[in-house]
N, C-alpha and C positions, 0 to 999 in steps of 0.2 A: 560415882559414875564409873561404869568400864568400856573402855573404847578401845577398838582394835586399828591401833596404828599402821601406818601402810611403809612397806620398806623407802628408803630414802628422805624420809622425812623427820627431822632434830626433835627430839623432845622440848627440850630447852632453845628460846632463842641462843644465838654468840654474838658477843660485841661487834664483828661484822655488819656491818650493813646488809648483806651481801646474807648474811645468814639470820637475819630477821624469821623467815615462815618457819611455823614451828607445831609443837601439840599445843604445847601452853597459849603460844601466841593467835591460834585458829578459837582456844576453846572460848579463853579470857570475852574475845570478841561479844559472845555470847553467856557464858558464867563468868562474871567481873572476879568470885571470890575462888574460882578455880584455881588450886594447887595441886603440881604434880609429886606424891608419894613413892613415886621411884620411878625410873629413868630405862629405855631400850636407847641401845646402839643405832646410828643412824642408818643403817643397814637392815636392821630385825625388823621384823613387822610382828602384831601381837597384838595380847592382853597387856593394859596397862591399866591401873586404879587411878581414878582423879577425884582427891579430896573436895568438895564445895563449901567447906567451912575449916576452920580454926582448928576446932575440936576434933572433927573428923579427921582431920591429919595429922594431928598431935596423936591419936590413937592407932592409926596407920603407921605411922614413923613406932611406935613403941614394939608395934607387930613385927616390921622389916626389924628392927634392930635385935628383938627376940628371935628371932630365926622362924616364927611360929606361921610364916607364911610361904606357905606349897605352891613350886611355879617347875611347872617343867617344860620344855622347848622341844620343838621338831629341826632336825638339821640334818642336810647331806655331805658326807665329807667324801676326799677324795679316798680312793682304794680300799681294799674289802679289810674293814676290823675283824681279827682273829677271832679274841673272844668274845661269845653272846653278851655278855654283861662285864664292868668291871668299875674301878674306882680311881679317880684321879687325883691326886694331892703334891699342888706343887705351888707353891707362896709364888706372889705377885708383887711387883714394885713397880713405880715408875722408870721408863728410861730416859733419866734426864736427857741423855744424847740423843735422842732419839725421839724427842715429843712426835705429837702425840701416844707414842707407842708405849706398853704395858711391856714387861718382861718377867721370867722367873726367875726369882733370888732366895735364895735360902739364908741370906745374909742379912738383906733389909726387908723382906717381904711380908705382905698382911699373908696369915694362913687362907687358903682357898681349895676348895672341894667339891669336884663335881662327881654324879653318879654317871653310868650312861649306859643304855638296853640297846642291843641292834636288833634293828625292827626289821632290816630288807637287804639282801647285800643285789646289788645292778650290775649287773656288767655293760659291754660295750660302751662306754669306758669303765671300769671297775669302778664302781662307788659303793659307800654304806647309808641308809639311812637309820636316821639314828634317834634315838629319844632321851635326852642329858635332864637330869633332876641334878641341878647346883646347890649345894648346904651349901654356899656364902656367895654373896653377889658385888664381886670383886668388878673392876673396870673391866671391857673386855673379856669375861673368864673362859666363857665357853669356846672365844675363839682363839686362843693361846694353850688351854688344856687339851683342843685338837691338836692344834699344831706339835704339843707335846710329846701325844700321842703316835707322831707322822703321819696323821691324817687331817690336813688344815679342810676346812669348810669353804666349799665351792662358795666362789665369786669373793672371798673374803681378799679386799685390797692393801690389808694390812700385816696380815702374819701366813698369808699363802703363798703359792709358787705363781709366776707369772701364767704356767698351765694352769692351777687349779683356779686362780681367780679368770679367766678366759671361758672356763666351762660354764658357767653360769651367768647371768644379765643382771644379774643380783647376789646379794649375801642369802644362802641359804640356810637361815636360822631364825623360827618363828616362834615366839610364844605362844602355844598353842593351849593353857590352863594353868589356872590361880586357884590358889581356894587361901582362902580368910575367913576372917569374923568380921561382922558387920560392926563399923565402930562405935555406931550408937546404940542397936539392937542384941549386940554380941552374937543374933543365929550364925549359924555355919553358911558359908556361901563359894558354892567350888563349879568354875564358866570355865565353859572348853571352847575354843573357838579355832574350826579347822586348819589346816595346815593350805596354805594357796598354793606349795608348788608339791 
């Protein structure tokens, strides 16, 4: 099943009480054997796969781990990206001091690699919108390899400026297309689903 998550809402319940509502927790209600095959930030809104069997996500999970699964996102980040196109590559760790927070480490870090196309530069205030295709799907990736960039992703309350998360009412970064193999079928199967802001 693919369903288009709405921003602010957890994929995954948390042991909170307090953070019970969720994908899984809304879908379960209705498909008891639903499992979620990968995970959006509680900010993103988007395309997300929801395994309804065993099988299906044991094939799904072999997909994600192969790399052989095409996802690429719409974002707006602050200030105008130079060049039209480029590559990002800078390893990811945890920051234990720092939980929840993701940082870049060249020391302990998973490798992490995003692509990204500027689709629109806005001015008043200067921004870029932007289209990131990530080769690995790191915690956090795309909003830390902005920040890397110097251009953090409006409304992002975690690695922006206290401007850039102010300009937007939300995290501006949508899944906006997947493409897979069906896990039981194997045909090719590639959903766009538009961009809300």
């Amino acid at each position: 099943m693919l369903i288009n998550k709405p921003s602010g809402l957890l994929s995954l319940s948390g042991k909170n009480p307090l953070n019970k509502d969720s994908v899984h927790y809304r879908l379960v209600q209705q498909f008891p054997t639903a499992t979620l095959a990968h995970r959006l930030d509680l900010g993103t809104s988007g395309l997300m796969i929801i395994a309804l069997n065993k099988l299906a996500n044991a094939k799904l999970t072999t997909q994600f781990q192969q790399r052989s699964i095409g996802k690429t996102y719409i974002s707006v980040v602050a200030g105008h990206v130079q060049r039209d196109t480029g590559y990002i590559e800078a390893p990811i760790a945890k920051d234990l001091a720092n939980f929840p927070l993701q940082k870049i480490c060249f020391a302990t870090g998973k490798q992490a690699q995003s692509h990204y196309q500027v689709l629109e530069r806005l001015d008043n205030p200067p921004r870029s919108r932007i289209k990131f295709t990530p080769q690995t799907g790191r915690t956090h990736q795309l909003r830390i390899h902005s920040q890397a960039l110097g251009h953090p992703i409006l409304g992002c309350d975690l690695y922006g400026t206290p401007q850039t998360q102010a300009m937007a009412a939300r995290l501006l970064l949508h899944a906006d297309n997947i493409v897979f193999r069906h896990p039981i079928s194997t045909e090719p199967i590639n959903v766009h689903c538009p961009c809300p802001f």
